[in-house]
Structures are given as C-alpha cells and as structure tokens.
TORKOL-4160 file (C-alpha; in steps of 0.2 Angstrom, whole numbers, padded with zeros to 4 digits, m for minus):
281
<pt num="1" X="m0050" Y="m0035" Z="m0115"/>
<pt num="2" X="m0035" Y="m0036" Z="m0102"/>
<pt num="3" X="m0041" Y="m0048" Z="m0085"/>
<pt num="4" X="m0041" Y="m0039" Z="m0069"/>
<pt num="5" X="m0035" Y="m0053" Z="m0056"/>
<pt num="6" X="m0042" Y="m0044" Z="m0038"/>
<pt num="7" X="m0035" Y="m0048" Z="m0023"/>
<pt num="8" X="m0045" Y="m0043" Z="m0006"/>
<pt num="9" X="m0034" Y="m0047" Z="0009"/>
<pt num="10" X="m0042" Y="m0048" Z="0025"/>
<pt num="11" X="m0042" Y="m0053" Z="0042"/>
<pt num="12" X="m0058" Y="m0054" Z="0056"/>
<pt num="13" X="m0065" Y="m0041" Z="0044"/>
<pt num="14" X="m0083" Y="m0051" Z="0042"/>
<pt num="15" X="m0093" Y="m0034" Z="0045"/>
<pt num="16" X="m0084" Y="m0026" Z="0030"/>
<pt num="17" X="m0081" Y="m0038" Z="0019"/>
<pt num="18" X="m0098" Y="m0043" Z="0011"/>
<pt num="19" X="m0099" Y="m0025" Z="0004"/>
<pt num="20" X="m0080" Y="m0024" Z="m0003"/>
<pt num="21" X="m0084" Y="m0038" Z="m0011"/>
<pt num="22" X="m0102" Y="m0033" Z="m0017"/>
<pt num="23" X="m0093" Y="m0018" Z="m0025"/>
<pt num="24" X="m0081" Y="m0030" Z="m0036"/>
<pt num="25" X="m0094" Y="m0038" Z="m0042"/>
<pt num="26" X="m0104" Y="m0022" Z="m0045"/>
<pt num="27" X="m0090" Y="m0017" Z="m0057"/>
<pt num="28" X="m0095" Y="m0011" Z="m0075"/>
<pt num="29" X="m0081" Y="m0019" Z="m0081"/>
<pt num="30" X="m0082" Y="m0040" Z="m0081"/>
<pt num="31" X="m0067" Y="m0045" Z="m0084"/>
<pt num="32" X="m0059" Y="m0049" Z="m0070"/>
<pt num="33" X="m0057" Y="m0063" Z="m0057"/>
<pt num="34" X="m0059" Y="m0061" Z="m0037"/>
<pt num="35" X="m0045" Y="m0069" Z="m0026"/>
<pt num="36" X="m0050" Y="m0066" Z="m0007"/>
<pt num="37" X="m0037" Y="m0070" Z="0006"/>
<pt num="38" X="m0040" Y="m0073" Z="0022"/>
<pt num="39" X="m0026" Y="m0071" Z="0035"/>
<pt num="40" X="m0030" Y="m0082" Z="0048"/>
<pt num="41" X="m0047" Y="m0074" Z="0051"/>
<pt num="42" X="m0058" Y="m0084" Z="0066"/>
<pt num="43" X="m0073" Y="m0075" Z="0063"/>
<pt num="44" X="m0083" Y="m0085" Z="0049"/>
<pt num="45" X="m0074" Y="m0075" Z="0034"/>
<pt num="46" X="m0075" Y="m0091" Z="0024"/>
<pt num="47" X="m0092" Y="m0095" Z="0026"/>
<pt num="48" X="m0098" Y="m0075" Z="0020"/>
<pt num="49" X="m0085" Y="m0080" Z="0005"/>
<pt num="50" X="m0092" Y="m0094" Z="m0001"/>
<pt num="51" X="m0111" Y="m0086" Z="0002"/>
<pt num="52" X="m0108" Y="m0077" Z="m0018"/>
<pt num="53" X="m0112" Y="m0088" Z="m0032"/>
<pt num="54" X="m0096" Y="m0077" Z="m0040"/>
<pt num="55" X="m0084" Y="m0091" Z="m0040"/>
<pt num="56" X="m0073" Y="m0082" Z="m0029"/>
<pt num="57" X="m0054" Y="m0089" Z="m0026"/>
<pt num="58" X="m0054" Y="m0091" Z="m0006"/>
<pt num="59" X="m0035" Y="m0093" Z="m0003"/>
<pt num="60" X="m0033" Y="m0097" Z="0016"/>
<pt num="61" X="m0016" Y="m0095" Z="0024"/>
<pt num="62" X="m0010" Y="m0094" Z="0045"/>
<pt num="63" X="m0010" Y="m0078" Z="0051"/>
<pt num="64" X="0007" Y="m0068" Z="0043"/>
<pt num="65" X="m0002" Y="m0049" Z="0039"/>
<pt num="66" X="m0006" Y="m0038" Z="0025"/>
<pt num="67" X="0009" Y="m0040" Z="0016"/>
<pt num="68" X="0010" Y="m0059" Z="0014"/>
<pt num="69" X="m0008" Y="m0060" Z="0010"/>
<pt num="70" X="m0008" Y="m0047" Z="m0005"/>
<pt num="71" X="0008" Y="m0058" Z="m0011"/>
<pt num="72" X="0001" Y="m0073" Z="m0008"/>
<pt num="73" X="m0015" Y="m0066" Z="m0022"/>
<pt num="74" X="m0001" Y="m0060" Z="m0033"/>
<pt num="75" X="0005" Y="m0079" Z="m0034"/>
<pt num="76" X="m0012" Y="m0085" Z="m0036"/>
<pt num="77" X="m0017" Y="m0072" Z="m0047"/>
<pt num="78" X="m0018" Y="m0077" Z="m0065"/>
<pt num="79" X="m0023" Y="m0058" Z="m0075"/>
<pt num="80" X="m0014" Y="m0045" Z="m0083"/>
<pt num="81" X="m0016" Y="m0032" Z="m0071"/>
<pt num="82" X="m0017" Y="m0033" Z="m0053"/>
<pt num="83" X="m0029" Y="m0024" Z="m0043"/>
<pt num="84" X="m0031" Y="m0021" Z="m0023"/>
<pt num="85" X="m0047" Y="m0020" Z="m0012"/>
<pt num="86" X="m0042" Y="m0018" Z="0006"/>
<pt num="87" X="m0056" Y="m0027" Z="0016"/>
<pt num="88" X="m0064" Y="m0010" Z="0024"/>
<pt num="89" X="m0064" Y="m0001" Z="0007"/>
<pt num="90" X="m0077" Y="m0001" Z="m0008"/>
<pt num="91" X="m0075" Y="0004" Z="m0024"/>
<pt num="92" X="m0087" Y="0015" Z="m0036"/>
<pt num="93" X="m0092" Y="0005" Z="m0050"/>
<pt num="94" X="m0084" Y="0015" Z="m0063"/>
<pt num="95" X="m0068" Y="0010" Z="m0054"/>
<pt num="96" X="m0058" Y="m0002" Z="m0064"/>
<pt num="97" X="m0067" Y="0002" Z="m0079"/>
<pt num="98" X="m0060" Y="0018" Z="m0081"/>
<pt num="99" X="m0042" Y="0014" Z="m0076"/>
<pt num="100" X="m0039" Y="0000" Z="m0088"/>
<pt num="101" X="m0047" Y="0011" Z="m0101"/>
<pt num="102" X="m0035" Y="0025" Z="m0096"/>
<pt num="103" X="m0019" Y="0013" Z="m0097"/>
<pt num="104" X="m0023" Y="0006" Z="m0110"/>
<pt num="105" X="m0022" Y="0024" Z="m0119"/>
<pt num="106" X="m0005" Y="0029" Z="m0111"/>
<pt num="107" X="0004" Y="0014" Z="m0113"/>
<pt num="108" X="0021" Y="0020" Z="m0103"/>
<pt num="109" X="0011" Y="0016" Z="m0089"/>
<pt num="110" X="0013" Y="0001" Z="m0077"/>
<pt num="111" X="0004" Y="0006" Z="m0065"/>
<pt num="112" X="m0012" Y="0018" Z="m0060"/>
<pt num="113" X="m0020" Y="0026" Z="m0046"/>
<pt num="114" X="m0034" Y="0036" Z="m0042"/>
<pt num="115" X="m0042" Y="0049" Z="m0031"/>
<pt num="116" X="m0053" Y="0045" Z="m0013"/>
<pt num="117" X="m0067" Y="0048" Z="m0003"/>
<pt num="118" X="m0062" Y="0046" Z="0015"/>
<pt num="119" X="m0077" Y="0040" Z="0026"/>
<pt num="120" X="m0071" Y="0039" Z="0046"/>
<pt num="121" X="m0085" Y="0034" Z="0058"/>
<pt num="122" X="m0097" Y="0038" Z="0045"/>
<pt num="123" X="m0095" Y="0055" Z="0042"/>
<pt num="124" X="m0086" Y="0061" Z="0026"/>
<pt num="125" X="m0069" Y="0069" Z="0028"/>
<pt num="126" X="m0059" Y="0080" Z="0017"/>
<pt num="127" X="m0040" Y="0075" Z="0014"/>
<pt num="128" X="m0028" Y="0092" Z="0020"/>
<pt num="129" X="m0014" Y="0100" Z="0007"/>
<pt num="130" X="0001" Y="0087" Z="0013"/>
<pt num="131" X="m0010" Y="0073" Z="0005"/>
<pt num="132" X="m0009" Y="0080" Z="m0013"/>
<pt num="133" X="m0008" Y="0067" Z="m0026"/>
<pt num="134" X="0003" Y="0068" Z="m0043"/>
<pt num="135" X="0006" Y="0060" Z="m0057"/>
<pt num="136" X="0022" Y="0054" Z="m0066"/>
<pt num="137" X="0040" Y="0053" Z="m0057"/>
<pt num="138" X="0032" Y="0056" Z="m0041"/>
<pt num="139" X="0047" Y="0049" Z="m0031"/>
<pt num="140" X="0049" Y="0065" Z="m0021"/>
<pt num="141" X="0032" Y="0067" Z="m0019"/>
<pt num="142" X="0030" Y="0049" Z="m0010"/>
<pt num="143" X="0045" Y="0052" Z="0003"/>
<pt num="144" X="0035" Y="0063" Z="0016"/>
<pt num="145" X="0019" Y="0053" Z="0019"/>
<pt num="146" X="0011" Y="0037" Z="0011"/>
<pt num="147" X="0000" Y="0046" Z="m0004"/>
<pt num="148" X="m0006" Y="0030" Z="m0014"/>
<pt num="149" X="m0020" Y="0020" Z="m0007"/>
<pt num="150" X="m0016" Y="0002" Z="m0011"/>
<pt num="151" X="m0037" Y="0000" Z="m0014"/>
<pt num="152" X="m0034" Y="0014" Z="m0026"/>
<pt num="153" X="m0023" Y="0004" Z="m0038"/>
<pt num="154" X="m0019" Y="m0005" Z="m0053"/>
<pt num="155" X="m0005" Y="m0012" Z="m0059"/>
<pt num="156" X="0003" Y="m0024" Z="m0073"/>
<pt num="157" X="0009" Y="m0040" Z="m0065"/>
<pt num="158" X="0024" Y="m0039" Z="m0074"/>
<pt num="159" X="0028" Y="m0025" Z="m0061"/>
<pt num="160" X="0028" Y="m0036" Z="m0046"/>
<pt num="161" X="0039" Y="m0047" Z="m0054"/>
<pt num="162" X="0054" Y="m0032" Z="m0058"/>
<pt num="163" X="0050" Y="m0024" Z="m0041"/>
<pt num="164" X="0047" Y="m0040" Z="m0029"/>
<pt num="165" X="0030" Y="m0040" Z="m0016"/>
<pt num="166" X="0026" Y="m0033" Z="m0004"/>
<pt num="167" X="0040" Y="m0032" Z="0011"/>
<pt num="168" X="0033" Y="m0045" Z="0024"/>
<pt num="169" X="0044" Y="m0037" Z="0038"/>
<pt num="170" X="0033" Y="m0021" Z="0040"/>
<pt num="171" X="0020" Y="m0027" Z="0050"/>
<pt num="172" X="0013" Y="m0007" Z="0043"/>
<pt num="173" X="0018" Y="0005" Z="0031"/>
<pt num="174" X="0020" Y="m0009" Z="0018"/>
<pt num="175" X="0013" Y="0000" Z="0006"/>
<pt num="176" X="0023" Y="0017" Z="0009"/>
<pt num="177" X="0038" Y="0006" Z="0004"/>
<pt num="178" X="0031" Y="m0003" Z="m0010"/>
<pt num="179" X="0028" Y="0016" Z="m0018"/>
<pt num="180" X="0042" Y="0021" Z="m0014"/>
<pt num="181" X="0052" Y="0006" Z="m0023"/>
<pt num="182" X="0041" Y="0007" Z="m0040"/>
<pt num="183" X="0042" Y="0027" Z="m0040"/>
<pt num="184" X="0060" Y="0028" Z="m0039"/>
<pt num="185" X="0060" Y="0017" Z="m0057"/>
<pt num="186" X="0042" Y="0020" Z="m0063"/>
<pt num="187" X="0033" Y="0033" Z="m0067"/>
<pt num="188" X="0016" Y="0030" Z="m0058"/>
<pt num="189" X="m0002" Y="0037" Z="m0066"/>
<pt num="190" X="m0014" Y="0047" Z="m0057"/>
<pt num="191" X="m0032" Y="0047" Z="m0062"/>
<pt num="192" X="m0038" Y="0062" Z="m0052"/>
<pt num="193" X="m0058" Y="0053" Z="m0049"/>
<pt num="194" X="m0064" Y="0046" Z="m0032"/>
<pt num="195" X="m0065" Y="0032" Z="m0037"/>
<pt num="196" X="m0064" Y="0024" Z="m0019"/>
<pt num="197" X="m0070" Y="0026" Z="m0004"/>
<pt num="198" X="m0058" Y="0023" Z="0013"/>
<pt num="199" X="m0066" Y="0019" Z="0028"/>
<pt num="200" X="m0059" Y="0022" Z="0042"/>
<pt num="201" X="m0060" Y="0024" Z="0062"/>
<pt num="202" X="m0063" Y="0008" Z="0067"/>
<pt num="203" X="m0052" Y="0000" Z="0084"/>
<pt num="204" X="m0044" Y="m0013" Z="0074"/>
<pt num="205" X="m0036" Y="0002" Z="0057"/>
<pt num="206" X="m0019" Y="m0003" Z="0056"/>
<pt num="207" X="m0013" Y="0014" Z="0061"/>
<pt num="208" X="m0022" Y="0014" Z="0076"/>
<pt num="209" X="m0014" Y="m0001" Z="0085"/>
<pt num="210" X="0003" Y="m0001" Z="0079"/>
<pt num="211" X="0012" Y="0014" Z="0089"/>
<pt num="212" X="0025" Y="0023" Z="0082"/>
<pt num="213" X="0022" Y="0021" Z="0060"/>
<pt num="214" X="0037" Y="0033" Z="0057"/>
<pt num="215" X="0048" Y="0021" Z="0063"/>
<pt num="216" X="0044" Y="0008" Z="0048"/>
<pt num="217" X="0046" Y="0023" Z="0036"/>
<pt num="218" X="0062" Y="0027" Z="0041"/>
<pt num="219" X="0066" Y="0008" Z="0038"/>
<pt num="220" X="0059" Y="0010" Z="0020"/>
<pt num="221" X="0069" Y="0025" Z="0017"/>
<pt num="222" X="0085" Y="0015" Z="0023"/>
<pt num="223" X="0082" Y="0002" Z="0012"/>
<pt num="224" X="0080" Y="0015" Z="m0003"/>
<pt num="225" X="0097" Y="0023" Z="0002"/>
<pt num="226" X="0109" Y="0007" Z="0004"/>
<pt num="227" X="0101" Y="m0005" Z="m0012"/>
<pt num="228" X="0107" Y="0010" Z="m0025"/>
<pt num="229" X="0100" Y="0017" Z="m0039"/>
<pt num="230" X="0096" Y="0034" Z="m0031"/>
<pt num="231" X="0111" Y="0043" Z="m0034"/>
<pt num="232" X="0105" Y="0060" Z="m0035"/>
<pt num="233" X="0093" Y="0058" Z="m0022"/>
<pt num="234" X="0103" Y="0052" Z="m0009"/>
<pt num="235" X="0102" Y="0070" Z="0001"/>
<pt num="236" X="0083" Y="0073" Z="m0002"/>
<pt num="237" X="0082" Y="0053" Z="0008"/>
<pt num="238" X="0094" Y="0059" Z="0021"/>
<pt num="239" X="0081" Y="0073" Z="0025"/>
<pt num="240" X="0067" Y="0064" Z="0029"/>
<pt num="241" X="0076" Y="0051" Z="0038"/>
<pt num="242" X="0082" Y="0064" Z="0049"/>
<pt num="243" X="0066" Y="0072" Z="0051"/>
<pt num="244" X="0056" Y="0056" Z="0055"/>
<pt num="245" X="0072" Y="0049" Z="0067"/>
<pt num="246" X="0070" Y="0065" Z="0076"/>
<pt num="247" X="0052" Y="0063" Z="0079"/>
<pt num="248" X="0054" Y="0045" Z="0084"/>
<pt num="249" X="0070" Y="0050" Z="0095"/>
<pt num="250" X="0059" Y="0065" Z="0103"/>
<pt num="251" X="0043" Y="0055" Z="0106"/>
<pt num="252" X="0057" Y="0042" Z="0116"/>
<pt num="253" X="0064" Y="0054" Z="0126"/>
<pt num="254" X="0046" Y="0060" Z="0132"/>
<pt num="255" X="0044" Y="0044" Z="0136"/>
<pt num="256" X="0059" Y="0042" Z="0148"/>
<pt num="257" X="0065" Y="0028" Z="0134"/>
<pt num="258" X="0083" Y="0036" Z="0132"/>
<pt num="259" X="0092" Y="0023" Z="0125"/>
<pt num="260" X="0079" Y="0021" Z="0110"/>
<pt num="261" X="0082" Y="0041" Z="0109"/>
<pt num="262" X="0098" Y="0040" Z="0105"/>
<pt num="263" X="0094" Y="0024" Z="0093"/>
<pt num="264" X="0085" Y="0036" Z="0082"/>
<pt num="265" X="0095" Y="0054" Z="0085"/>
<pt num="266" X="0110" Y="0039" Z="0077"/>
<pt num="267" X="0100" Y="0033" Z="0063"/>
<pt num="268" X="0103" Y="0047" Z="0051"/>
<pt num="269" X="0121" Y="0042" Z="0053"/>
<pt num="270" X="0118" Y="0022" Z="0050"/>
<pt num="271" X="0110" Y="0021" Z="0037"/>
<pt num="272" X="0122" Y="0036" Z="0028"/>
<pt num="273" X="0136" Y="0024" Z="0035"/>
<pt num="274" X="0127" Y="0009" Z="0028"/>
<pt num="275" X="0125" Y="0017" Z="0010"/>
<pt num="276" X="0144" Y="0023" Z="0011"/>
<pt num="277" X="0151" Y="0006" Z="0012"/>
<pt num="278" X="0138" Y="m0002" Z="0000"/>
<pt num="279" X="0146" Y="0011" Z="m0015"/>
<pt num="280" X="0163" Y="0006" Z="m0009"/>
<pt num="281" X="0160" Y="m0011" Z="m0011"/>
C-alpha cells in the first residue's frame, strides 16, 4: 500500500472542521496520515484537534492563507501521495480508496481528481455546462474557470517538487494557478464519481470576501505566458486574458475607477510585451 499524507488547512473553521476530519478518518482506505494546519485560527481549532485519539499532525503557523498552509503540509508531509481536504468539505468514504486504486492502475498518472456534490446553505445544487470536468491534457480546459476542486485531489509528492507549491501571493485563485501550472506539463486523471462534497454559502467562502477573482486569474495567466513552455498556446492565453482584463476594466469603469480601467484595457498588451522580451532574451 502507497501512504496518503492528508493535509486539512484551515482557519476559524471550528464549526466545520470536526466533520472534515471525522470523514478522513472514516476512509476505507487506512493508510494514510492526517496533517491539520491551522492558520492562525483564534477560535479553539487546536483544542477540537487534539479531541481525536487519531494521532493527528497539528502544525500551527501565524496567519499567511490558504496557500502557505497547504505548503506548509507538503513540507511536513511524509507519504507518497498528497491529498487535500479544505476545512468546509467532507469526503465520501470510498474517497481515496478509489483514487489510489485507480492510479495505481494507470500509472502515467501523477495526479487524480474526481467529481462533486455541491451543498450551498444546505440545499444541493447542480454544477451548470461551463463547469464540465475532463480528463488527460486538460490545459485548454482549465484556462476559462477553476474546474479542479483542491478537496477533490490527489497527487504524487514528487509532483510538488517539479511544479513548486502553492503561489503564496494569491490571496485567492491559488488553486486556478496551481492547475494551470501542472496541466500545462501533466496530464491530469479524472475520476468521474462524487466523491466529495463542497459546502458552500457561508460569509467567510473565500470568494465571497475577496472582490474582484478575475483579477488574480489574469495574474496566473501572465505568469503562464512569460515563464515559456507554451509555445503553441501562447494565443489561446492571450484570449482569456483579454476576456478577463475586459471584464475587470469594465466592472472599473462602472465604478468611476478610471485609471484601474485602463490598467486592465492595458494588460493584454503587458503581459504580451512581457512574454516578447522573455523569448528574446
């Protein structure tokens, strides 16, 4: 058996975290261990930790987001694979049962995710067309919206180690970038069972107190564009660029903030300056 090191990042997440982690333990598959790392929480996170008798890694760290806890579990993390539980997810108990069992079998595979059920203020919703999962060299597929759950996946350590963590400067989107990073030189496994479930709808979801998400997803794209290896998908990049500049620039403008307008009308042409000059020299 391959061990499963489980990292659960969370912060002043007390009300959801006692059932994220009942449903790790609840796994039918054993071999893994539970790293839970708290982000500066102030709202007894430690104490409902240390109420399992799992031994449970409790990693504390200041308060630095999302990104810098899950990295902080990849450095503590002593498995194969790496798995993610956000705090206000669960996970069925098939979960990682059936995703190590389907890596192991196709082996070309770093990294797998799977289908969802999305719970928002406890009533069941149903994911619309543009939210479509795929399987393979799914790069094209990642660049309109974020399409992986992180609580939906699994992946070989080793990956993190080619790819690098999680980007600490996106206080949101993180994950639309980490996808984008590993699908542009991996292909990525889909395993088309919900096998999690997303809660959402509470005050304190990421996307609902950071304004303005497209913003950090242009930043992704740009960092896709000017680092190389996307040669013949340099124009497909450009596109959503300009599509998400020109609803960032537009939603300015409503807002009398002119000269953020014309920042993002101007960030097509940035970063295609940015990614000129990088293949020149």
């Amino acid at each position: 058996m391959s061990m499963i090191s489980v990292i659960i990042p969370t912060f002043n997440r007390h009300r959801f975290l006692k059932d994220a982690i009942d449903s790790v333990l609840n796994q039918t598959y054993k071999d893994f261990e539970l790293l839970v790392v708290d982000d500066g929480s102030t709202d007894g996170t430690e104490k409902i930790v240390k109420s399992f008798d799992f031994p449970i890694k409790y990693v504390y760290q200041e308060h630095k987001g999302v990104s810098a806890a899950r990295n902080q579990g990849i450095t503590f993390a002593s498995g194969e694979y790496i798995a993610f539980l956000d705090s206000d997810d669960l996970w069925v108990k098939e979960k990682l049962e059936k995703q190590i069992n389907t890596l192991k079998k196709q082996k070309k595979y770093l990294v797998c995710y799977t289908d969802e059920i999305w719970i928002y203020n406890g009533k069941r919703i149903y994911p619309k067309a543009k939210h479509k999962k795929y399987s393979g060299w799914i790069f094209e597929k990642t660049l309109p919206l974020c399409i992986i759950s992180p609580s939906s996946v699994i992946a070989h350590k080793d990956l993190f180690s080619n790819i690098g963590g999680f980007d600490e400067g996106f206080p949101a989107c993180e994950d639309y970038d980490m996808w984008l990073r590993i699908s542009i030189k991996y292909p990525i496994l889909f395993l088309e069972e919900p096998l999690i479930i997303k809660r959402g709808g509470h005050p304190d979801q990421l996307s609902r107190t950071i304004w303005g998400l497209d913003r950090f997803r242009i930043k992704a794209l740009g960092k896709i564009l000017i680092n190389g290896g996307c040669d013949n998908k340099k124009e497909m990049i450009l596109r959503y660029i300009k599509e998400k500049s020109f609803i960032m620039s537009n939603g300015a403008f409503k807002r009398k903030r002119f000269l953020k307008g014309i920042k993002y009308r101007l960030m097509p042409y940035y970063y295609s300056f940015l990614a000129e000059v990088k293949e020149k020299f």
